[in-house]
C-alpha positions as CSV (number, residue, x, y, z in Angstrom):
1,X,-34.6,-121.4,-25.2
2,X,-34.3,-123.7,-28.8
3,X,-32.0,-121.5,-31.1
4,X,-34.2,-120.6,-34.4
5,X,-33.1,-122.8,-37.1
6,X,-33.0,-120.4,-40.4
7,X,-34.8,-121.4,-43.7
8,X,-31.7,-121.8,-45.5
9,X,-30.7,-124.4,-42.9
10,X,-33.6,-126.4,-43.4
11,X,-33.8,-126.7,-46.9
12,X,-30.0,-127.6,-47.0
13,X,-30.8,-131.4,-48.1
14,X,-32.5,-130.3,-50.9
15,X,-31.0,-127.2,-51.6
16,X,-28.8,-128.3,-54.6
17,X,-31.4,-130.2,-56.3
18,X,-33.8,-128.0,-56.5
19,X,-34.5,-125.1,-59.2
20,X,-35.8,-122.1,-56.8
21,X,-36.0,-120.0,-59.4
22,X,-38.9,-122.4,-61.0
23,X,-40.2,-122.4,-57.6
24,X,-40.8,-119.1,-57.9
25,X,-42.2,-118.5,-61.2
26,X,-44.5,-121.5,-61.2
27,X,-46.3,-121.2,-57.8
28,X,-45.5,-117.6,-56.9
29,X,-45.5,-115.9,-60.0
30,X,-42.1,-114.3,-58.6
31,X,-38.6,-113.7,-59.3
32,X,-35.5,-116.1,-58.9
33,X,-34.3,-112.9,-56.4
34,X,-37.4,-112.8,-54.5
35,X,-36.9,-116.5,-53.4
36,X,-33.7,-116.5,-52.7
37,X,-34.5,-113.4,-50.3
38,X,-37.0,-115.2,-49.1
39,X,-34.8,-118.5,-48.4
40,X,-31.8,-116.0,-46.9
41,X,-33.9,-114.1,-44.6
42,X,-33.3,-110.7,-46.2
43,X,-35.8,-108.2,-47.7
44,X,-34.9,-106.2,-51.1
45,X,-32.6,-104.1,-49.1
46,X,-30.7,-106.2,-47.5
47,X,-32.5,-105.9,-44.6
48,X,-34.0,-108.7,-41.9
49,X,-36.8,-110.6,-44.0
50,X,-38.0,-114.0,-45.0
51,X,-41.7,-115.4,-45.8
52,X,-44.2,-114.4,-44.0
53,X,-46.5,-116.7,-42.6
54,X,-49.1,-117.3,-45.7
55,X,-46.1,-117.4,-48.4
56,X,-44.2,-119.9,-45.9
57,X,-47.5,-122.4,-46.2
58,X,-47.7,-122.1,-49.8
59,X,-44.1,-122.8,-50.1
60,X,-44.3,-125.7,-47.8
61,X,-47.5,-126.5,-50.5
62,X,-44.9,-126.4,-53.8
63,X,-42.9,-128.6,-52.1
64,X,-45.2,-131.3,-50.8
65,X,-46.9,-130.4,-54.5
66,X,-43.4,-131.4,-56.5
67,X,-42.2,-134.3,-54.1
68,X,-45.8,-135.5,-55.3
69,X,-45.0,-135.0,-58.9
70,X,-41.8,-136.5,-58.6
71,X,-43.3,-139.9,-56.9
72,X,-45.9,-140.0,-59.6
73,X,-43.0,-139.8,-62.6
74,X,-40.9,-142.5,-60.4
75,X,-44.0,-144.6,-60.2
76,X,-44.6,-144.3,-64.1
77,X,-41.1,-145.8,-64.9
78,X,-40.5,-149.1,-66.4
C-alpha cells in the first residue's frame, strides 16, 4: 500500500515562493489561517483536516491559474 503523500509535502518546491495568504484572499475569499490549515491537514481545532475535494480542484485551478500569469509576465519581458 503507497504511503499518502501530505499536501504540505507536495507543495514543498514551491512552498517558499509563494504568498498563500494571497492565495487565499484572491481565489478563496479566505483567511491566511484557513490555507495554511488547509495545506497542514488540520481543521480550526487542531484536529485532522485538509481540503476537501471541490476546494482541492480549485486550488489546483489558482495554481495552474498563477503559473499561467507568471508565463505571460515572463513572455512580456524585453
Amino acid at each position: 500500500m503507497l504511503e499518502k503523500v501530505s499536501t504540505k509535502e507536495q507543495l514543498a518546491d514551491i512552498a517558499l515562493d509563494i504568498t498563500w495568504a494571497k492565495i487565499a484572499q484572491k481565489y478563496f475569499s479566505k483567511s491566511s489561517s484557513w490555507i495554511y490549515n488547509k495545506i497542514n491537514e488540520i481543521d480550526g481545532n487542531g484536529g485532522k483536516g485538509g481540503f476537501t475535494e471541490e476546494e482541492k480542484q480549485q486550488f489546483k485551478g489558482a495554481l495552474y491559474d498563477l503559473a499561467e500569469r507568471i508565463r505571460r509576465t515572463a513572455d512580456k519581458l524585453e
